[in-house]
C-alpha distance (Angstrom), angle and dihedral (degrees) to the residues before:
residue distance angle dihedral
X1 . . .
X2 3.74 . .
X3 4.03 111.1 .
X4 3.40 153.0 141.4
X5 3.96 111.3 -127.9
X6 4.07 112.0 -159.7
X7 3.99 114.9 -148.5
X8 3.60 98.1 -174.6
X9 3.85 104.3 59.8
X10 4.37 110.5 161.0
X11 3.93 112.4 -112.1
X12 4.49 93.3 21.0
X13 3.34 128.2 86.6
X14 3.68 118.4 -109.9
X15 4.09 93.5 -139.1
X16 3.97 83.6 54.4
X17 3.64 96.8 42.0
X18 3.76 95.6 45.1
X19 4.42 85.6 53.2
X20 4.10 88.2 45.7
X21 4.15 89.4 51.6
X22 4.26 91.5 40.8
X23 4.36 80.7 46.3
X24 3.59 79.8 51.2
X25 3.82 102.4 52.6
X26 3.42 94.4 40.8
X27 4.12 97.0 52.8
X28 3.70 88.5 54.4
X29 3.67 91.0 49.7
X30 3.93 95.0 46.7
X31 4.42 84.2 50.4
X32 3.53 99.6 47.0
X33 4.03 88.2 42.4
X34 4.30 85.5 51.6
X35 3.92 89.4 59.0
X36 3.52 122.3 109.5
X37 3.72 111.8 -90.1
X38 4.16 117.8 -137.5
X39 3.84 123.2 -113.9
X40 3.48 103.3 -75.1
X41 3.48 103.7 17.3
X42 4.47 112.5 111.6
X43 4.12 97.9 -164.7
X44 3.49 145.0 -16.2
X45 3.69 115.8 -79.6
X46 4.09 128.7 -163.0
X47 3.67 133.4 -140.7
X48 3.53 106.2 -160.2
X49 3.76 142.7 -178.6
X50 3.89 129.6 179.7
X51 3.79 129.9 -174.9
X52 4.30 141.9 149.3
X53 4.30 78.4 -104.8
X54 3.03 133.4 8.6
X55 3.76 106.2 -105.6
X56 4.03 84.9 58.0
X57 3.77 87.8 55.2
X58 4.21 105.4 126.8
X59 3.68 118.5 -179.2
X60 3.87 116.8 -89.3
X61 4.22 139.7 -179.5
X62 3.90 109.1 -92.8
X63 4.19 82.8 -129.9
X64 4.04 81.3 64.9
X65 3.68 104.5 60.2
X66 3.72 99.2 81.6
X67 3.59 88.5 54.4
X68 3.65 95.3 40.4
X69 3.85 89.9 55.2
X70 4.06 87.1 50.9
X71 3.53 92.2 54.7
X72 3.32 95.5 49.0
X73 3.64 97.5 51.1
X74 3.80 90.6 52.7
X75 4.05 86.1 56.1
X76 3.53 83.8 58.4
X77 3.75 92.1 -124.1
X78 4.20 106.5 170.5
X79 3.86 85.9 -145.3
X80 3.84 155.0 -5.8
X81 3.87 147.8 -163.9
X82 3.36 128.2 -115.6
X83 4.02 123.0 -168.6
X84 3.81 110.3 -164.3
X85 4.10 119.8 171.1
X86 3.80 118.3 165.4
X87 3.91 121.9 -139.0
X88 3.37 148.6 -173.2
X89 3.92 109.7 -88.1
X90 3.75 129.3 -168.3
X91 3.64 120.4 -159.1
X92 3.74 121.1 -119.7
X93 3.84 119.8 -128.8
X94 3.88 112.9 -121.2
X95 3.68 126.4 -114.1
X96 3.66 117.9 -111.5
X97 4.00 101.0 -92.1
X98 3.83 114.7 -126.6
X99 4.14 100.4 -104.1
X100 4.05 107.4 -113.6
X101 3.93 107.7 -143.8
X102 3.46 114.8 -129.8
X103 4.38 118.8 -127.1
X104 3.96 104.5 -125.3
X105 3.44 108.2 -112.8
């Protein structure tokens, strides 16, 4: 998904336009998540990049967009870009954790 979301659309509210775009986001996410992974492959990763245009779009954490959005709607930006292309992602085996001793009670 590569788009350009407007917040400030005449006759809508922005509070209900800004929930229909995050709706939006988080649809596509849940579809492209439902897709059948390749051999190999654990989950469904995302490489995404948010920005006021496009051009200004810097690479973020897909846990950060909501907030992102927020903080862009409290700048009173009229719009912004969003740049979201699912991958292939391979989970990482742990490290053993150092072992915390417990005090005897």
């Amino acid at each position: 998904m590569k788009k350009t979301f407007k917040i400030n659309i005449d006759g809508k509210n922005r509070d209900r336009v800004l929930e229909a775009t995050k709706h939006e986001i988080r649809q596509y996410m849940k579809r492209e998540r439902n897709k059948t992974l390749p051999e190999g492959v654990d989950f469904w990763d995302f490489d995404c990049r948010f920005g006021l245009t496009q051009e200004a779009a810097a690479s973020v954490h897909v846990a950060n967009i909501t907030a992102l959005i927020d903080a862009a709607a409290q700048e009173g930006a009229d719009a912004f870009y969003l740049e979201l292309i699912a991958k292939p992602g391979v989970r990482q085996p742990r490290g053993d954790a150092p072992q915390v001793s417990q005090p005897p009670d």
